[in-house]
VOBA-1610 file (N, C-alpha, C; in pm, whole numbers, padded with zeros to 5 digits, always signed):
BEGIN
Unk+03154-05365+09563Unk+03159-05242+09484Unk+03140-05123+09578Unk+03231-05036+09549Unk+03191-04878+09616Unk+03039-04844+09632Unk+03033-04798+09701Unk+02884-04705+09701Unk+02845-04617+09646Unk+03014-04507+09700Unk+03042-04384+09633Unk+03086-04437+09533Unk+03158-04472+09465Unk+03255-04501+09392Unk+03143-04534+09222Unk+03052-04618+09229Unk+02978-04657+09125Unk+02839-04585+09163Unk+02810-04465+09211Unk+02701-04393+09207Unk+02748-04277+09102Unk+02688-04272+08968Unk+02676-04155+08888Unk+02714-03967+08905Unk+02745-03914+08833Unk+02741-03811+08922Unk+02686-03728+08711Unk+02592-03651+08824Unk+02482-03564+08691Unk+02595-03453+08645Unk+02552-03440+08557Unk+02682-03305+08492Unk+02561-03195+08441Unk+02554-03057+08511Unk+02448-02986+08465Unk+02476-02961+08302Unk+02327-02868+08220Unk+02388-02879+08145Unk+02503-02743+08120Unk+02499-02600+08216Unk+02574-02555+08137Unk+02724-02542+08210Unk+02784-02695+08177Unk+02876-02751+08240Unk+02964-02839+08136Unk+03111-02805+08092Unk+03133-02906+07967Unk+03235-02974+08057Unk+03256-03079+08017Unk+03355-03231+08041Unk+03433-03250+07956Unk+03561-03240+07950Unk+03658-03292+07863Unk+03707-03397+07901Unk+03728-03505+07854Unk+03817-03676+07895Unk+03938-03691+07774Unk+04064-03642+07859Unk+04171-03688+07780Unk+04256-03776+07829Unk+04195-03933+07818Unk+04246-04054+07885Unk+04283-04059+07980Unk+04350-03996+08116Unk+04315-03996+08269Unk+04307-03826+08298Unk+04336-03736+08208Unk+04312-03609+08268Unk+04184-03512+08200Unk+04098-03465+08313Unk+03967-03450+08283Unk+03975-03288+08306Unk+03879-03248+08230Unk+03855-03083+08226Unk+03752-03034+08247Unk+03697-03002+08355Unk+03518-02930+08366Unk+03542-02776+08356Unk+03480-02715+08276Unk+03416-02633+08294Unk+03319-02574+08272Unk+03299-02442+08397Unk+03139-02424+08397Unk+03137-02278+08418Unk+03014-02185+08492Unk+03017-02049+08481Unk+03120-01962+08544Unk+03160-02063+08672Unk+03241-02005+08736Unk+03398-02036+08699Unk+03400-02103+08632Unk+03553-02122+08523Unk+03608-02261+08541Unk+03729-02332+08540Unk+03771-02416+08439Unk+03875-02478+08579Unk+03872-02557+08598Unk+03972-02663+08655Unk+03987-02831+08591Unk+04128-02834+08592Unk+04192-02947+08506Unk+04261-03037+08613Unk+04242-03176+08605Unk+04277-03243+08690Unk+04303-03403+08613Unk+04477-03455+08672Unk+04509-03613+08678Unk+04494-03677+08712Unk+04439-03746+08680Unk+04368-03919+08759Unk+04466-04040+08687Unk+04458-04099+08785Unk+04525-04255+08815Unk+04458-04319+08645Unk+04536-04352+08598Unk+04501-04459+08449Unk+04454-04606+08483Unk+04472-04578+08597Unk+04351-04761+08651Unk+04238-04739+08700Unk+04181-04608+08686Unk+04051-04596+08678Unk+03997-04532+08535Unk+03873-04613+08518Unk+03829-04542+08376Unk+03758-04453+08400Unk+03731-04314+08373Unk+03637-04252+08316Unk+03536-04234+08217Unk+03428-04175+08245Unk+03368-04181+08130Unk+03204-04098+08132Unk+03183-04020+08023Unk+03047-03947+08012Unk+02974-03983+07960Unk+02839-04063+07956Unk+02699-04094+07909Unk+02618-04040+07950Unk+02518-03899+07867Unk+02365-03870+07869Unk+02368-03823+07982Unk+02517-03700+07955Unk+02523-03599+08095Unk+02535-03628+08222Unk+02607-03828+08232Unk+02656-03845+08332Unk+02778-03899+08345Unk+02861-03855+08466Unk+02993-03876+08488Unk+02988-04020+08557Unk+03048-04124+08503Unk+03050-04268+08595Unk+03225-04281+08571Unk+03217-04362+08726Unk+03372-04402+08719Unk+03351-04577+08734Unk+03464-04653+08684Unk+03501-04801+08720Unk+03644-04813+08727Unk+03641-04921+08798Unk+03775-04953+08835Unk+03783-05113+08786Unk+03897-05129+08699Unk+03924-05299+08673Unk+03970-05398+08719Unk+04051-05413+08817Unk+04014-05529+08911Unk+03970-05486+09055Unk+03961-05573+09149Unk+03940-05548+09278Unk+04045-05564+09393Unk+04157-05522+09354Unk+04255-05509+09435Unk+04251-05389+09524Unk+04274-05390+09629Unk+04282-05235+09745Unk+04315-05137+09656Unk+04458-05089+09628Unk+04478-04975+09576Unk+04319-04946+09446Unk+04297-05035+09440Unk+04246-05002+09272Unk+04074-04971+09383Unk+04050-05038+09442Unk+03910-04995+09540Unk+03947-04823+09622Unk+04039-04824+09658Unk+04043-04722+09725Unk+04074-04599+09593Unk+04097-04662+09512Unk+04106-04519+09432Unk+03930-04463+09347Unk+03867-04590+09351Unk+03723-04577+09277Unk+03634-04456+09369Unk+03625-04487+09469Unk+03507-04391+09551Unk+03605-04259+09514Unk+03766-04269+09591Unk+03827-04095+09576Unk+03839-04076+09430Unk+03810-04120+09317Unk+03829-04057+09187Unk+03684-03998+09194Unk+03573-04066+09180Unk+03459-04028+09204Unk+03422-03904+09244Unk+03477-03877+09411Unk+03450-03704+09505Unk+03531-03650+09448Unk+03649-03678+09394Unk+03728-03551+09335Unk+03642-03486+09198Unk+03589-03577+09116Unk+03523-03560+09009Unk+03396-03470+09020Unk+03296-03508+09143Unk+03193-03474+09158Unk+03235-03305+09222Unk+03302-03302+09343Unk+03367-03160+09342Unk+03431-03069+09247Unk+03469-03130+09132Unk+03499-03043+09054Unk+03396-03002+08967Unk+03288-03059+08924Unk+03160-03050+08910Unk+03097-02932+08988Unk+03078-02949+09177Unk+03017-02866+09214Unk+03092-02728+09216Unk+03216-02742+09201Unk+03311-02620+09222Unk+03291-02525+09101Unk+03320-02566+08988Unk+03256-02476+08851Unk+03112-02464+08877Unk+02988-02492+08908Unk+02875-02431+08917Unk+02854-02361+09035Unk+02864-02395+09144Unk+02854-02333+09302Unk+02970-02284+09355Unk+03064-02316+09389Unk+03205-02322+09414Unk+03156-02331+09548Unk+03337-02315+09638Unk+03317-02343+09755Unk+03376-02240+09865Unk+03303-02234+09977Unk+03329-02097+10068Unk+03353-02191+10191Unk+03447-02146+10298Unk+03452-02163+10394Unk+03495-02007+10470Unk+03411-01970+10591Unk+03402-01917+10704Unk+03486-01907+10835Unk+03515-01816+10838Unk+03615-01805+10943Unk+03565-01704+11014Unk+03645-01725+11213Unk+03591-01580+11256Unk+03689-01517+11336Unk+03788-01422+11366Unk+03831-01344+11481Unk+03822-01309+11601Unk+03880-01387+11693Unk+03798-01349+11863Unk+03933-01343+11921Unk+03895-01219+11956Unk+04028-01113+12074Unk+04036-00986+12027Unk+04065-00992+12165Unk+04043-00780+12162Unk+04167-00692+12093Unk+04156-00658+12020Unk+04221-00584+11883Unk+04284-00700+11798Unk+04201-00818+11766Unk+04261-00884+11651Unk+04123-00857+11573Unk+04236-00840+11432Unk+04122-00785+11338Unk+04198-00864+11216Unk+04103-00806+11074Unk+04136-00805+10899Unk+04122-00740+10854Unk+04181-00710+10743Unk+04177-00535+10632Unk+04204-00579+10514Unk+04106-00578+10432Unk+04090-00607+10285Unk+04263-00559+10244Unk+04356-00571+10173Unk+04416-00447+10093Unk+04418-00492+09934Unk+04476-00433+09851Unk+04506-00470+09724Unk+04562-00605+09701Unk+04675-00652+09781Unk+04779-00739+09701Unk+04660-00884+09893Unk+04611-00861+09918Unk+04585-00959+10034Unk+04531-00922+10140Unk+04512-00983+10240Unk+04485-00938+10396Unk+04566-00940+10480Unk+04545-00789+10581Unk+04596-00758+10643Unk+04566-00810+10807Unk+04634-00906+10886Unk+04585-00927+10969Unk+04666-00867+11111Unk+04557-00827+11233Unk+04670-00766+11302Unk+04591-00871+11459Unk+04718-00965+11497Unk+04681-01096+11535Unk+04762-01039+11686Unk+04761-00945+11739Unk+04851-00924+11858Unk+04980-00946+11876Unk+05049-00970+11748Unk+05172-00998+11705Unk+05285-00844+11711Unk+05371-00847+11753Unk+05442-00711+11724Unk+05426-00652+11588Unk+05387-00691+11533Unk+05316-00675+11386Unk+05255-00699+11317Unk+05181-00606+11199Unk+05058-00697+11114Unk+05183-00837+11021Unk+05071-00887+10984Unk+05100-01006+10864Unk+04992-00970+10756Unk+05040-01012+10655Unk+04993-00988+10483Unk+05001-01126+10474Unk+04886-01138+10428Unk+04849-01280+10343Unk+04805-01262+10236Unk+04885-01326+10145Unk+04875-01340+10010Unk+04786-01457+09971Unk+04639-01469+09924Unk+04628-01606+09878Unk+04653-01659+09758Unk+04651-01759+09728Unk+04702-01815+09618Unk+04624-01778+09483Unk+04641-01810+09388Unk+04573-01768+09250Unk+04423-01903+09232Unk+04339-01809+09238Unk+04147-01905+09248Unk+04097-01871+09341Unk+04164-01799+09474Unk+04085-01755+09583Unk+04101-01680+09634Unk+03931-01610+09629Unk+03948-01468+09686Unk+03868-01479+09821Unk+03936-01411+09900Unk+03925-01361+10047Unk+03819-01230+10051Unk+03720-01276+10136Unk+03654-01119+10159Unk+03612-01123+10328Unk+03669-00988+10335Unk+03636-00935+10498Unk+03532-00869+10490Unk+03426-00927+10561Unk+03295-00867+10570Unk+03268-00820+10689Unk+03306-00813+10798Unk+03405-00769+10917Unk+03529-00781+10981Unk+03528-00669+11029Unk+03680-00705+11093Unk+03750-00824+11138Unk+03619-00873+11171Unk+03682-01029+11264Unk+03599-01079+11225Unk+03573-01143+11062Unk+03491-01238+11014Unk+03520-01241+10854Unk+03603-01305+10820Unk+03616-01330+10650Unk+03555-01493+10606Unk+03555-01482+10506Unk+03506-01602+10404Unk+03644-01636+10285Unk+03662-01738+10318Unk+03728-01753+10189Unk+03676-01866+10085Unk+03707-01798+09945Unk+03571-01863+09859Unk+03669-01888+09760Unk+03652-02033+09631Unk+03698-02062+09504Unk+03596-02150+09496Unk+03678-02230+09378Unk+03621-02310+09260Unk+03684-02480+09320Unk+03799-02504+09364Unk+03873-02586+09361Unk+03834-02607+09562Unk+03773-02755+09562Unk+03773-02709+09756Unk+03885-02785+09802Unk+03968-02839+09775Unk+04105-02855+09815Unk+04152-02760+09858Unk+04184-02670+09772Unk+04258-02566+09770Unk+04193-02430+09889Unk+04044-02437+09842Unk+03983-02300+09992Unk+03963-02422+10130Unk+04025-02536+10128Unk+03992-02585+10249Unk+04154-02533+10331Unk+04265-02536+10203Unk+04413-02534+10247Unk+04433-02429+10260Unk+04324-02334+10175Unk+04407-02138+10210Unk+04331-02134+10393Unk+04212-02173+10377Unk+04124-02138+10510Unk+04205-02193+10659Unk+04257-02359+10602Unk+04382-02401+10744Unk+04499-02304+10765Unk+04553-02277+10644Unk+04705-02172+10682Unk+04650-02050+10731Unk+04529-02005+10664Unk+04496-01846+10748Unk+04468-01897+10932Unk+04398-02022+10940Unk+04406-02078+11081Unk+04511-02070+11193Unk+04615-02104+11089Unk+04718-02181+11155Unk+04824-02021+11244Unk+04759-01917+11139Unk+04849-01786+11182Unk+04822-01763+11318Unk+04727-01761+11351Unk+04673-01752+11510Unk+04592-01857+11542Unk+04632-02043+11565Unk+04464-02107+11604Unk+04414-02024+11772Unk+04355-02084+11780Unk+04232-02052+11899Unk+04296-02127+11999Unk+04317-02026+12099Unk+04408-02098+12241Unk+04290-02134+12354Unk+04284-02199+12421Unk+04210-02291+12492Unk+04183-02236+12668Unk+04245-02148+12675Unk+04223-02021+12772Unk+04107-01932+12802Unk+04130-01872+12677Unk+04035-01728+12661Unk+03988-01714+12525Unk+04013-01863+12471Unk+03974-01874+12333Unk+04011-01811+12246Unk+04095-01688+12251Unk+04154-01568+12130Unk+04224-01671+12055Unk+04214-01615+11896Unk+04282-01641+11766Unk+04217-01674+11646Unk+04194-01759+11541Unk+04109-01802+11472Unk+04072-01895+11433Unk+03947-01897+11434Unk+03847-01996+11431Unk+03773-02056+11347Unk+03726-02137+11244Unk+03652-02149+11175Unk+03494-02165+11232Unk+03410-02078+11156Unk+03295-02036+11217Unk+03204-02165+11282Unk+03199-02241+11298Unk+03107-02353+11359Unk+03209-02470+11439Unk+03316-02353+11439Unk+03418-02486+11520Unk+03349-02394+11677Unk+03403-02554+11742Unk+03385-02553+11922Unk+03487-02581+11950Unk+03568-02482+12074Unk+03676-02432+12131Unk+03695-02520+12259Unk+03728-02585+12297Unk+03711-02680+12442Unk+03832-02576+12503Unk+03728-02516+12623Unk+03778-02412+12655Unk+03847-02509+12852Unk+04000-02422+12857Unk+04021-02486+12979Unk+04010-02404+13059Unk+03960-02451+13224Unk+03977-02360+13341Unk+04143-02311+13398Unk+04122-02199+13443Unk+04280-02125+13454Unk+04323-02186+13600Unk+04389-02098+13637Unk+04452-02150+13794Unk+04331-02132+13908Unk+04359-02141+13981Unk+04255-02116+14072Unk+04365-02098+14173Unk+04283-02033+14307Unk+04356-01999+14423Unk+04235-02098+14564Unk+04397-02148+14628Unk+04315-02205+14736Unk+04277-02131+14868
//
């Protein structure tokens, strides 16, 4: 048996659960995400707790018990806490600028770029060269936080581009002269 997979997961209370035979509905203060699950796993809510099983013990059907489980339990923590990931800016005139429709990033590129994020997550520049991006859904702020990455990653030189805040840069030595 899973570990993850048949460990409970608490449902606060001001948190509601909908079960409509594989597609489940939490919501909580911070709002409402709806999600499809595999029909060979059961769901199910008892006395404010979320348990999952799976009916036979075949691979696919094991490997889906623990991941129905974290998807479940994250959607759980995502309506009460949600989820933020950290990012930071390093190089000399790369920056971010809040605007209306997104952020403005100016990455040493012959031009800025506008990033639009998707609808659940909002972006905040709390310095120039340091935003957070925050939702409900952490799939989704783990995938806006990689593509804002991916616009400039972090080159291995002089380290300029972006970074997620607790990442380590394995920085290389340049040329040398003999």
């Amino acid at each position: 048996m899973s570990r993850i997979g048949k460990a409970p997961i608490p449902v606060p209370s001001e948190v509601k659960v909908t079960i409509n035979g594989n597609s489940v509905e939490v919501e909580g203060p911070k709002g409402k995400i709806n999600r499809l699950f595999d029909p060979d796993i059961s769901i199910s809510l008892d006395n404010n707790n979320l348990t999952v099983q799976r009916h036979t013990d075949m691979p696919r059907h094991r490997a889906l018990h623990g991941l129905t489980r974290s998807l479940l339990n994250n959607m759980v923590m995502g309506v009460t806490d949600g989820f933020s990931k950290n990012l930071e800016i390093v190089g000399v005139g790369y920056r971010a600028e809040k605007k209306p429709k997104g952020v403005l990033f100016s990455l040493g590129f012959s031009h800025p770029i506008l990033f639009v994020p998707p609808p659940g997550i909002q972006i905040d520049v709390t310095r120039p060269t340091a935003l957070v991006v925050s939702g409900i859904d952490k799939e989704l702020v783990g995938e806006t936080a990689a593509k804002i990455r991916a616009l400039k990653p972090p080159e291995p030189y002089k380290g300029k581009g972006i970074r997620y805040e607790d990442e380590h840069v394995r920085r290389k030595a340049g040329k040398t002269v003999k």
